[in-house]
mmCIF file of the N, C-alpha and C atoms, coordinates in Angstrom:
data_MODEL
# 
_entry.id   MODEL 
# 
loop_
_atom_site.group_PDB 
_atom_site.id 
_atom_site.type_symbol 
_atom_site.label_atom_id 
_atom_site.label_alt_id 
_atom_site.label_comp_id 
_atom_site.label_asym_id 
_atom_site.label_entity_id 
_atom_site.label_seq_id 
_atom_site.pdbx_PDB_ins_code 
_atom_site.Cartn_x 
_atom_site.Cartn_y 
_atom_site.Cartn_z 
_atom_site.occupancy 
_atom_site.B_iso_or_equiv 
_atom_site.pdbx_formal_charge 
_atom_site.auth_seq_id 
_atom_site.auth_comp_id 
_atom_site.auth_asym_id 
_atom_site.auth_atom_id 
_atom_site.pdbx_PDB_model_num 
ATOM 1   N N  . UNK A 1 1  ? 16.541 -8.756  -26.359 1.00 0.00 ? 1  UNK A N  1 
ATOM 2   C CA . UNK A 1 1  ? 15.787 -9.112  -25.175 1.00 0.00 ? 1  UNK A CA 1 
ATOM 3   C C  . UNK A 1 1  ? 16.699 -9.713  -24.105 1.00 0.00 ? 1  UNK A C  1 
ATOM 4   N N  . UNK A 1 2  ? 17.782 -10.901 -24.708 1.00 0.00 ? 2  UNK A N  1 
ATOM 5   C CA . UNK A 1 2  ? 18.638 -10.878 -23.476 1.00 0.00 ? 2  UNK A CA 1 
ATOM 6   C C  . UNK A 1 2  ? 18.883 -9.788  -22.637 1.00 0.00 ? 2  UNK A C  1 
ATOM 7   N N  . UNK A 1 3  ? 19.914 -8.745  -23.447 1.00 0.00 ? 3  UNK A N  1 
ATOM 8   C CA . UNK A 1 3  ? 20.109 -7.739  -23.076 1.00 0.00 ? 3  UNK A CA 1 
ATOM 9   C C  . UNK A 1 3  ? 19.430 -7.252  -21.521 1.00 0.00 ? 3  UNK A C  1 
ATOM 10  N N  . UNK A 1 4  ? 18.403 -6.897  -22.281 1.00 0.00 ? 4  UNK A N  1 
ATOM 11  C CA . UNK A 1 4  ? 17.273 -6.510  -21.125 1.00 0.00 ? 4  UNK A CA 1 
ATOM 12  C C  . UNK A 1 4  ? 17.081 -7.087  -19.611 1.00 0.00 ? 4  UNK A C  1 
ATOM 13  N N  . UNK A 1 5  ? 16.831 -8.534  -20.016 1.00 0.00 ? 5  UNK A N  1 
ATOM 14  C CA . UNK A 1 5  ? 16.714 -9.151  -19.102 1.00 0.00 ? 5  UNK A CA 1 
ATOM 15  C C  . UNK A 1 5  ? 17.780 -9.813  -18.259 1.00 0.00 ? 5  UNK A C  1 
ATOM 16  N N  . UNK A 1 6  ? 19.301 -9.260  -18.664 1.00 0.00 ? 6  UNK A N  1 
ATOM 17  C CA . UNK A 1 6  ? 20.103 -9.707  -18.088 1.00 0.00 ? 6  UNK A CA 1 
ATOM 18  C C  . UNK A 1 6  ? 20.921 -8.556  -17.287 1.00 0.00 ? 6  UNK A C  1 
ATOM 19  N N  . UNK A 1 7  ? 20.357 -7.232  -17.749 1.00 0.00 ? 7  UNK A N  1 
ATOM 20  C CA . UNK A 1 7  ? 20.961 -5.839  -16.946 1.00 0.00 ? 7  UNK A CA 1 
ATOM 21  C C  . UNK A 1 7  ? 19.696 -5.959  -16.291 1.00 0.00 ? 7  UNK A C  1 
ATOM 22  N N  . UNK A 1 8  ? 18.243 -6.698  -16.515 1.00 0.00 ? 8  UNK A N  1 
ATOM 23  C CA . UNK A 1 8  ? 17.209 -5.757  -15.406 1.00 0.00 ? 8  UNK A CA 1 
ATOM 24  C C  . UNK A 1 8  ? 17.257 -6.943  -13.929 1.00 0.00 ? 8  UNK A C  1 
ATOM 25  N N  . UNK A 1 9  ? 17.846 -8.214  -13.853 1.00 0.00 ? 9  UNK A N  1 
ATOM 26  C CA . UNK A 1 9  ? 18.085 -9.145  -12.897 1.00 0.00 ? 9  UNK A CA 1 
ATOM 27  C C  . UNK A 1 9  ? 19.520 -8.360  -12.544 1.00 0.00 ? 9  UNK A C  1 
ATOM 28  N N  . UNK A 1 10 ? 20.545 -7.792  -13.085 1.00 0.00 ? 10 UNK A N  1 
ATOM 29  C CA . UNK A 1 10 ? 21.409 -7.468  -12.306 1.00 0.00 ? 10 UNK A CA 1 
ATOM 30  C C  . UNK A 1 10 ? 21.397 -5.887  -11.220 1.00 0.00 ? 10 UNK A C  1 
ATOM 31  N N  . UNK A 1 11 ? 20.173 -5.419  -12.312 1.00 0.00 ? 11 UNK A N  1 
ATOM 32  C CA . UNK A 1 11 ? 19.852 -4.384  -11.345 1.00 0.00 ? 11 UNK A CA 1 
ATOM 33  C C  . UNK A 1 11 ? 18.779 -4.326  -10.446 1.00 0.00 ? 11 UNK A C  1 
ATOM 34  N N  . UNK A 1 12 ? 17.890 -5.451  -10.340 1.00 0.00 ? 12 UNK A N  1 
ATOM 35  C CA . UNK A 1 12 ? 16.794 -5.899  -9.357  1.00 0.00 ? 12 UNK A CA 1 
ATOM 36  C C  . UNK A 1 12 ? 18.417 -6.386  -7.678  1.00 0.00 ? 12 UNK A C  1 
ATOM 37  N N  . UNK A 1 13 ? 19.224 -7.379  -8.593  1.00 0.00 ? 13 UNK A N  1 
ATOM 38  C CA . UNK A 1 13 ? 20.150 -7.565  -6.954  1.00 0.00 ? 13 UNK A CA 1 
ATOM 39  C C  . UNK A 1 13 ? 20.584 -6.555  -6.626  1.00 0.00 ? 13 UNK A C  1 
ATOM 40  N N  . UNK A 1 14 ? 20.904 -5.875  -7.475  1.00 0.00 ? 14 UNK A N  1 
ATOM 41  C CA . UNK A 1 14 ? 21.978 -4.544  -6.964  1.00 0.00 ? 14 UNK A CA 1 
ATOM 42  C C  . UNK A 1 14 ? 21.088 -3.401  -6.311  1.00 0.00 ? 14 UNK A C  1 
ATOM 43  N N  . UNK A 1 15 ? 20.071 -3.593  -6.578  1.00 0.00 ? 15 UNK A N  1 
ATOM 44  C CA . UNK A 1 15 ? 19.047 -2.800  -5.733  1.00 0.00 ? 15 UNK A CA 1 
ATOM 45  C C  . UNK A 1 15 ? 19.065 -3.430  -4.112  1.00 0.00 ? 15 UNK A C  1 
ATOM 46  N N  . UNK A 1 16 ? 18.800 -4.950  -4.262  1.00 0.00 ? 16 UNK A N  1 
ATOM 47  C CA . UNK A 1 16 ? 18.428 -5.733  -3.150  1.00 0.00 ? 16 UNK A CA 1 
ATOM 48  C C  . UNK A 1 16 ? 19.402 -5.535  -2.358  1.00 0.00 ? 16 UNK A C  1 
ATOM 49  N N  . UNK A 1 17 ? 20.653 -5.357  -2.769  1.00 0.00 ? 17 UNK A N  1 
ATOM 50  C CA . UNK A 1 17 ? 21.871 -5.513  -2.031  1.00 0.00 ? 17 UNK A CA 1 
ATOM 51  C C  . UNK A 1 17 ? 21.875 -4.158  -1.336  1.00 0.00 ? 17 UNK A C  1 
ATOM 52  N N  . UNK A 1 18 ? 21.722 -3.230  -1.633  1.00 0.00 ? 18 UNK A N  1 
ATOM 53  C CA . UNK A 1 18 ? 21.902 -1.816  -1.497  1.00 0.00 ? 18 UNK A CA 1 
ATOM 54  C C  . UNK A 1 18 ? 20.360 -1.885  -0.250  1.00 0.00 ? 18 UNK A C  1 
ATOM 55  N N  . UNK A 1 19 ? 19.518 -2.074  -0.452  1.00 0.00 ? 19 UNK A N  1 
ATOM 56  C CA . UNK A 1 19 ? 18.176 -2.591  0.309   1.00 0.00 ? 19 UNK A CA 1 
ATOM 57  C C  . UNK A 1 19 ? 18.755 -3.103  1.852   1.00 0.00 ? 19 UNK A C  1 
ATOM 58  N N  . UNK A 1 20 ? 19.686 -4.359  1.372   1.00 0.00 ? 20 UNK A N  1 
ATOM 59  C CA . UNK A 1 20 ? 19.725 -5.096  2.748   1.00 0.00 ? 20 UNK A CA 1 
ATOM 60  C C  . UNK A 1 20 ? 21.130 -4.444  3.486   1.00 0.00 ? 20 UNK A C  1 
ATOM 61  N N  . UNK A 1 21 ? 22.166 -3.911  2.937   1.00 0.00 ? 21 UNK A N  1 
ATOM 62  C CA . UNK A 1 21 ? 22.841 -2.927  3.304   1.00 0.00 ? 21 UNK A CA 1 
ATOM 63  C C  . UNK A 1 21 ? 22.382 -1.878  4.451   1.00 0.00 ? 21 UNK A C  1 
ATOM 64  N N  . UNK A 1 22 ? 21.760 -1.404  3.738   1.00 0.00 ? 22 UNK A N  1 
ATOM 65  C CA . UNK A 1 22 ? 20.375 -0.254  4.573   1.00 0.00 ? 22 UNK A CA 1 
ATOM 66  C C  . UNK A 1 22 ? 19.391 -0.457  5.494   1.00 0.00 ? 22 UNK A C  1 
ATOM 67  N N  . UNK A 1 23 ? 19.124 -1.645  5.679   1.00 0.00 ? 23 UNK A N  1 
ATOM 68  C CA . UNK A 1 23 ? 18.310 -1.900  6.717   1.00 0.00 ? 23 UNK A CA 1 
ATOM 69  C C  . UNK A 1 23 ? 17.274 -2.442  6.385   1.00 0.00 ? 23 UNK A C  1 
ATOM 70  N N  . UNK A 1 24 ? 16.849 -2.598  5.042   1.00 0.00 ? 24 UNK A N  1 
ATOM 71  C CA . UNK A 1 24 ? 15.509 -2.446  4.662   1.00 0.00 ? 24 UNK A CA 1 
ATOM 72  C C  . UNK A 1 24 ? 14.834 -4.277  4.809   1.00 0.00 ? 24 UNK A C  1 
ATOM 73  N N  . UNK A 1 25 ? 15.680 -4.915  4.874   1.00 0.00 ? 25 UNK A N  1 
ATOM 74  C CA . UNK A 1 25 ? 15.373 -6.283  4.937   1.00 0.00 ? 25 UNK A CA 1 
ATOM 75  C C  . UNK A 1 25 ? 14.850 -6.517  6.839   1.00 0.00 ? 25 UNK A C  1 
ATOM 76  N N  . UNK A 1 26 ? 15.294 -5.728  7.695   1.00 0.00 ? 26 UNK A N  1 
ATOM 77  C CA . UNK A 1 26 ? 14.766 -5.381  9.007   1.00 0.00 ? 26 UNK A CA 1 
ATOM 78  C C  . UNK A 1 26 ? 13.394 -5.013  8.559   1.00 0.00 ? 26 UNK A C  1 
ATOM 79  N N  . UNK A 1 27 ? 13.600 -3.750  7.955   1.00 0.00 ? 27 UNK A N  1 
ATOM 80  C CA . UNK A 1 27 ? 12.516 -3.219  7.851   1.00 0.00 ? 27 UNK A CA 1 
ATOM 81  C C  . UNK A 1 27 ? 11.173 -4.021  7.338   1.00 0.00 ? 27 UNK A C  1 
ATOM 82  N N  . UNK A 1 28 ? 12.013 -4.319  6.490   1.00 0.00 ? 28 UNK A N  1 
ATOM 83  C CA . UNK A 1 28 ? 10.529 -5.277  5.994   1.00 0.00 ? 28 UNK A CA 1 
ATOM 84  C C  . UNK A 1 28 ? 10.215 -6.727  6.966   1.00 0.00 ? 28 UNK A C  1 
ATOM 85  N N  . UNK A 1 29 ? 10.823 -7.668  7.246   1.00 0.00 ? 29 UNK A N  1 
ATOM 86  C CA . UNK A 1 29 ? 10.693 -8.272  8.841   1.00 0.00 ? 29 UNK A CA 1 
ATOM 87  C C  . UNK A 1 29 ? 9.936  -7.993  9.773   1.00 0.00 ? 29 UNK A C  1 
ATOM 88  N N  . UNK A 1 30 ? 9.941  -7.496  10.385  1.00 0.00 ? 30 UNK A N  1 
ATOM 89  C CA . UNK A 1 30 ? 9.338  -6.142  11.624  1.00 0.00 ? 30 UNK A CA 1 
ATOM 90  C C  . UNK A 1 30 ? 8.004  -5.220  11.131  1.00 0.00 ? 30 UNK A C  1 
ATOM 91  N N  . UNK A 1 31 ? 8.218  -5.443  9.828   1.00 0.00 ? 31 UNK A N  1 
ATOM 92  C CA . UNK A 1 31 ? 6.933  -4.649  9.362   1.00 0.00 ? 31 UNK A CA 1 
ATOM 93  C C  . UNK A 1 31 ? 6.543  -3.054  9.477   1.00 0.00 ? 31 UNK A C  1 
ATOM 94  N N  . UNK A 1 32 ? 8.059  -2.372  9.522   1.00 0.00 ? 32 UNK A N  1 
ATOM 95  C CA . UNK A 1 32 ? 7.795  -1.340  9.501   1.00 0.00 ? 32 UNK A CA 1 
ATOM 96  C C  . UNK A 1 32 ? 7.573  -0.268  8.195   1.00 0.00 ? 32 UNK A C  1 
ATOM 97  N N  . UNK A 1 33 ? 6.356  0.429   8.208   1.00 0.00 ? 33 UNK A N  1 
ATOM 98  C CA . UNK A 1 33 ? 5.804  0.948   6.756   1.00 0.00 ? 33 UNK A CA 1 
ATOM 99  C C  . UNK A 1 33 ? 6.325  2.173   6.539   1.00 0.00 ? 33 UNK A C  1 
ATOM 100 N N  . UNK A 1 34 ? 7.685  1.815   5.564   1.00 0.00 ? 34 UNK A N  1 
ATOM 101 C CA . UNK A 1 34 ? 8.054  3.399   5.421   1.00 0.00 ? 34 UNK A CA 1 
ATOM 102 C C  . UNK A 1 34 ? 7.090  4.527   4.539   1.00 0.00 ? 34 UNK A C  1 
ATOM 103 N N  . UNK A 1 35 ? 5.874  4.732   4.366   1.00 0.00 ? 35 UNK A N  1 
ATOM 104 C CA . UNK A 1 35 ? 4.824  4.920   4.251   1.00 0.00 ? 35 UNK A CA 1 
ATOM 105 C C  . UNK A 1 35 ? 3.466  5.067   4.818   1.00 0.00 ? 35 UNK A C  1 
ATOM 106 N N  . UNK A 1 36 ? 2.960  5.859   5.001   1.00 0.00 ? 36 UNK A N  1 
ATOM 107 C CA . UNK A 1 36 ? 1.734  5.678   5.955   1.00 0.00 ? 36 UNK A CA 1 
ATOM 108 C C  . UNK A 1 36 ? 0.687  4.314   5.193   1.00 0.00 ? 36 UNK A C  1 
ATOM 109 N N  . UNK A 1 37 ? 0.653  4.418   4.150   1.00 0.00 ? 37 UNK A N  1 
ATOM 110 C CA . UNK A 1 37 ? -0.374 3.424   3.749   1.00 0.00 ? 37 UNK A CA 1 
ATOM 111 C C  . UNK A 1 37 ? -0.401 2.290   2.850   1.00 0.00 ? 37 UNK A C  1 
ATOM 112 N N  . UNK A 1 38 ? 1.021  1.891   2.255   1.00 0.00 ? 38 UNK A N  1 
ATOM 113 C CA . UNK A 1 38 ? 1.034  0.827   1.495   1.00 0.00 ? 38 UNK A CA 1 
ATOM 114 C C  . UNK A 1 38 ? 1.798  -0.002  2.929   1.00 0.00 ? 38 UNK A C  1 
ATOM 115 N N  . UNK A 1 39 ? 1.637  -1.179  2.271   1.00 0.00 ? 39 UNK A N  1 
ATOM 116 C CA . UNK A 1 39 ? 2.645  -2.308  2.949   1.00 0.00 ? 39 UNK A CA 1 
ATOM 117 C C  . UNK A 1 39 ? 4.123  -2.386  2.945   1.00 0.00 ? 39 UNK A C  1 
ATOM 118 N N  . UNK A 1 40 ? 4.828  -2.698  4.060   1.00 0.00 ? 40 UNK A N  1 
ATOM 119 C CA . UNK A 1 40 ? 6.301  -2.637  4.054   1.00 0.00 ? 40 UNK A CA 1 
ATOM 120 C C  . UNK A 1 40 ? 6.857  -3.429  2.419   1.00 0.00 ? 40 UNK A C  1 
ATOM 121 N N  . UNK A 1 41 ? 6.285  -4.669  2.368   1.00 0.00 ? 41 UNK A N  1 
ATOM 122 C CA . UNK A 1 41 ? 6.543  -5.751  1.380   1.00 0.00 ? 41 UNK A CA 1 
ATOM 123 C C  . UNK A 1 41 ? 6.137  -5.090  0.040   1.00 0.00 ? 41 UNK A C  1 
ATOM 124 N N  . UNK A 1 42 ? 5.126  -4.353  0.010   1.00 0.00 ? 42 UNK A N  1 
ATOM 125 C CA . UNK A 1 42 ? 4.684  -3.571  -1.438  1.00 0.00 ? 42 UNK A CA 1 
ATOM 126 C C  . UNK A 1 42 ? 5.901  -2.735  -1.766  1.00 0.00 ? 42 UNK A C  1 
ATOM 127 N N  . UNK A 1 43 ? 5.995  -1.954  -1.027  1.00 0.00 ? 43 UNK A N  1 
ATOM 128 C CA . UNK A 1 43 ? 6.855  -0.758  -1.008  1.00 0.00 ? 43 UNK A CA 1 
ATOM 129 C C  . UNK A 1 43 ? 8.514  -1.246  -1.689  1.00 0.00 ? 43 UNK A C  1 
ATOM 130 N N  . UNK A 1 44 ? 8.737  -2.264  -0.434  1.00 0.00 ? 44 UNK A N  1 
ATOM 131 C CA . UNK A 1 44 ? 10.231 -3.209  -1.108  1.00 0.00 ? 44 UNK A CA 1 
ATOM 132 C C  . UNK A 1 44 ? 10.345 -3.830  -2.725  1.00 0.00 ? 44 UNK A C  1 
ATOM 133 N N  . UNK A 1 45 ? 8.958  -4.340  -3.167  1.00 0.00 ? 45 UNK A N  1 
ATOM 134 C CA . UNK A 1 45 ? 9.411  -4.907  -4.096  1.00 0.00 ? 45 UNK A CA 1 
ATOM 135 C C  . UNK A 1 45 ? 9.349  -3.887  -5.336  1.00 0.00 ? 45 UNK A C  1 
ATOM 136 N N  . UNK A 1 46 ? 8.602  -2.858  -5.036  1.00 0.00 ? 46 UNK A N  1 
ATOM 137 C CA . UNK A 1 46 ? 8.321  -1.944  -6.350  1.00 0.00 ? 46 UNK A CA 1 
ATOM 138 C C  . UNK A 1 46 ? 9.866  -1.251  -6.330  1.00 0.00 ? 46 UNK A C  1 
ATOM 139 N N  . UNK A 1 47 ? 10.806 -1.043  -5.795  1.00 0.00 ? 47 UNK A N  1 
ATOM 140 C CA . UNK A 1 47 ? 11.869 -0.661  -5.181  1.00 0.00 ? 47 UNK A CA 1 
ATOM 141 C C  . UNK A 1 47 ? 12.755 -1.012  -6.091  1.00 0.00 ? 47 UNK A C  1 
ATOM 142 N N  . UNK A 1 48 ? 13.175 -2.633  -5.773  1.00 0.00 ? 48 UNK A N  1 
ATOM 143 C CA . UNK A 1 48 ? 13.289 -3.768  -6.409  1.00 0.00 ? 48 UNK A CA 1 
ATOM 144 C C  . UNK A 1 48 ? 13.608 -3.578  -8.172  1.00 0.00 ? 48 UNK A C  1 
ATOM 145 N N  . UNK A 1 49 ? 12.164 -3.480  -8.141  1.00 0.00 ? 49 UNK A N  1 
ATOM 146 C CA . UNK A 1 49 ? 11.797 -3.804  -9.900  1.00 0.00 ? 49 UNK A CA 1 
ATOM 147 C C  . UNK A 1 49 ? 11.605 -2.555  -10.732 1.00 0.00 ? 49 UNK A C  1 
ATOM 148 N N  . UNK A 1 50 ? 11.803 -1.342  -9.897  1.00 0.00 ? 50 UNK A N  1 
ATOM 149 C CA . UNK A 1 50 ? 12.123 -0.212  -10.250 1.00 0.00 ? 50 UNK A CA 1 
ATOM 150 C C  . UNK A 1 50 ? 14.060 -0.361  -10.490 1.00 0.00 ? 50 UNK A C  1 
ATOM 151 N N  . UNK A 1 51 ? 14.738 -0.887  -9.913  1.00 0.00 ? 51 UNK A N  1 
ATOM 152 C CA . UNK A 1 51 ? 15.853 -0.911  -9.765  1.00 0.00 ? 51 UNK A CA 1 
ATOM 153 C C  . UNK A 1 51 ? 16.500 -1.600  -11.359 1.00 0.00 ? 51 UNK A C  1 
ATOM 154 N N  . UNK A 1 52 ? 15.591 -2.848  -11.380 1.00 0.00 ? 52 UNK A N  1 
ATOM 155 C CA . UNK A 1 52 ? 15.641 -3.658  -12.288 1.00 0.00 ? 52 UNK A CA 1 
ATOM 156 C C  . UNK A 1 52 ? 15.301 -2.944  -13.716 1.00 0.00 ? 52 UNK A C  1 
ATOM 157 N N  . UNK A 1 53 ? 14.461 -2.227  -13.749 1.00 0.00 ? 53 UNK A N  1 
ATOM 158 C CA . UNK A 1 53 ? 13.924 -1.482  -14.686 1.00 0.00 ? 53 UNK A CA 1 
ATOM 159 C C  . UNK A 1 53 ? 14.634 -0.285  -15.073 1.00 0.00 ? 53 UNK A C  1 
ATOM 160 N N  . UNK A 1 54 ? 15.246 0.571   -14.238 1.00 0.00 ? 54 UNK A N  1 
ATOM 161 C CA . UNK A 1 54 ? 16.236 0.820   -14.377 1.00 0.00 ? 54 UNK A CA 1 
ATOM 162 C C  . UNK A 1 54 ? 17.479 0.960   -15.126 1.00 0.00 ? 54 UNK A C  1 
ATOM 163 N N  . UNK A 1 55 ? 17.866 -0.477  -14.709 1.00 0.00 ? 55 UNK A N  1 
ATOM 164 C CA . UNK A 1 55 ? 19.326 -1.039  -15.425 1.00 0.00 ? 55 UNK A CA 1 
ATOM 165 C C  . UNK A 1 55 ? 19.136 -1.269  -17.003 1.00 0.00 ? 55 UNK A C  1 
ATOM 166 N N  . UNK A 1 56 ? 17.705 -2.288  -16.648 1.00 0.00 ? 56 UNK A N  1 
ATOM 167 C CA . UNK A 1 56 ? 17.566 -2.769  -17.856 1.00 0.00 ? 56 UNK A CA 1 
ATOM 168 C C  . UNK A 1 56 ? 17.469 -1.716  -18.926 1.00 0.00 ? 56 UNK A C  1 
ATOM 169 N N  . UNK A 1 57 ? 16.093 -0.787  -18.907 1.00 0.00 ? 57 UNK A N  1 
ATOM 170 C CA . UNK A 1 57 ? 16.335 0.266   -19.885 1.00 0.00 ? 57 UNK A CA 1 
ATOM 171 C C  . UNK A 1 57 ? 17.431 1.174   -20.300 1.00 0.00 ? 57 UNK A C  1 
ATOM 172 N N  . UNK A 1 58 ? 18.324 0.921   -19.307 1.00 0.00 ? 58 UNK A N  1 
ATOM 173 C CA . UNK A 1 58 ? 19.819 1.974   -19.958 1.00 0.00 ? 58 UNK A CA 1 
ATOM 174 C C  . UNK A 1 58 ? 20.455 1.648   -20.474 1.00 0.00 ? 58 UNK A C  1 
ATOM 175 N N  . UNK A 1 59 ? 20.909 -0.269  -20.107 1.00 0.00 ? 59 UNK A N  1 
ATOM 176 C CA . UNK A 1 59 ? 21.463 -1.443  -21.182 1.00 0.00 ? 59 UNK A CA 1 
ATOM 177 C C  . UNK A 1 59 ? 20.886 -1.183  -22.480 1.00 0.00 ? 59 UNK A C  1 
ATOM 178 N N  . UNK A 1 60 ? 19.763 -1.380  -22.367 1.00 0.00 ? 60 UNK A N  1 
ATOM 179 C CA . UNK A 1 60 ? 18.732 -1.010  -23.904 1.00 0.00 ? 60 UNK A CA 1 
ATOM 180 C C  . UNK A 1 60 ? 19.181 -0.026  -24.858 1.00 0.00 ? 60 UNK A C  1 
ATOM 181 N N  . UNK A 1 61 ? 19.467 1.582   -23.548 1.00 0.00 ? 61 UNK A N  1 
ATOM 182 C CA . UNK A 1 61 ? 19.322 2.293   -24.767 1.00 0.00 ? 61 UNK A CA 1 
ATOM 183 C C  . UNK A 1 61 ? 21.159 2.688   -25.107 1.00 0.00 ? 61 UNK A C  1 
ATOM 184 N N  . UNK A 1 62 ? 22.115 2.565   -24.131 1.00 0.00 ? 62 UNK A N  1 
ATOM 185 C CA . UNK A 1 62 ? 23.038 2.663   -24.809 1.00 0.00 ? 62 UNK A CA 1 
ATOM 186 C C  . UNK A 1 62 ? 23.260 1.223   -25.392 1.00 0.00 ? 62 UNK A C  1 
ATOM 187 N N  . UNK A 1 63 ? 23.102 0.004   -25.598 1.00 0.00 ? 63 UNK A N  1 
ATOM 188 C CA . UNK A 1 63 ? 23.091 -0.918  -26.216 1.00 0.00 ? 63 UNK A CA 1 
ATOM 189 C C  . UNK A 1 63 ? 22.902 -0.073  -27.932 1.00 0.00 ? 63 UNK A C  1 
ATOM 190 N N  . UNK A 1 64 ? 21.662 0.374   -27.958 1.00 0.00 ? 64 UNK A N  1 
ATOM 191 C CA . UNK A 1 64 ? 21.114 1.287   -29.106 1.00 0.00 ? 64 UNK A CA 1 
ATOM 192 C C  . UNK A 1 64 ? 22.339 2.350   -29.681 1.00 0.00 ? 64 UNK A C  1 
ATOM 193 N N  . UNK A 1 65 ? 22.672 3.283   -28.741 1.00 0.00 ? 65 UNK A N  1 
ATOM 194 C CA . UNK A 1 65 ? 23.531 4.414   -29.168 1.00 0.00 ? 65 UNK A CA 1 
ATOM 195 C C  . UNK A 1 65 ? 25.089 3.648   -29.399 1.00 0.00 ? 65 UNK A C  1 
ATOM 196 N N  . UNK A 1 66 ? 25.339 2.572   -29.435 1.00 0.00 ? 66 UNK A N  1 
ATOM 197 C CA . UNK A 1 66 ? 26.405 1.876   -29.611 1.00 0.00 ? 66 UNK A CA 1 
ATOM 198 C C  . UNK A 1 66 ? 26.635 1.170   -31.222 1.00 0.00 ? 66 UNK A C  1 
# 
């Protein structure tokens, strides 16, 4: 479970970073919906924790194949 939770916080920043790189921290500020119908802020964080989720499950599974 460390594991997990210590590749899915490094891949939630490394998302964020890549996010504010890009503009997206404007974007979300300003409120612009890269989407017609969710919220700028919805959109960012599923982003986020997709990113996180990500990392974490690949730590997991080559953690496993190791």
């Amino acid at each position: 479970m460390r594991t997990f939770a210590w590749w899915f916080a490094m891949g939630s920043l490394t998302t964020l970073a890549f996010l504010m790189v890009q503009g997206g921290v404007r974007d979300l500020v300003y409120g612009h919906h890269p989407s017609g119908s969710t919220p700028a802020y919805v959109s960012f964080l599923v982003t986020i924790f997709g990113g996180g989720m990500l990392a974490g499950c690949l730590a997991l599974i080559l953690n496993r194949l190791r």
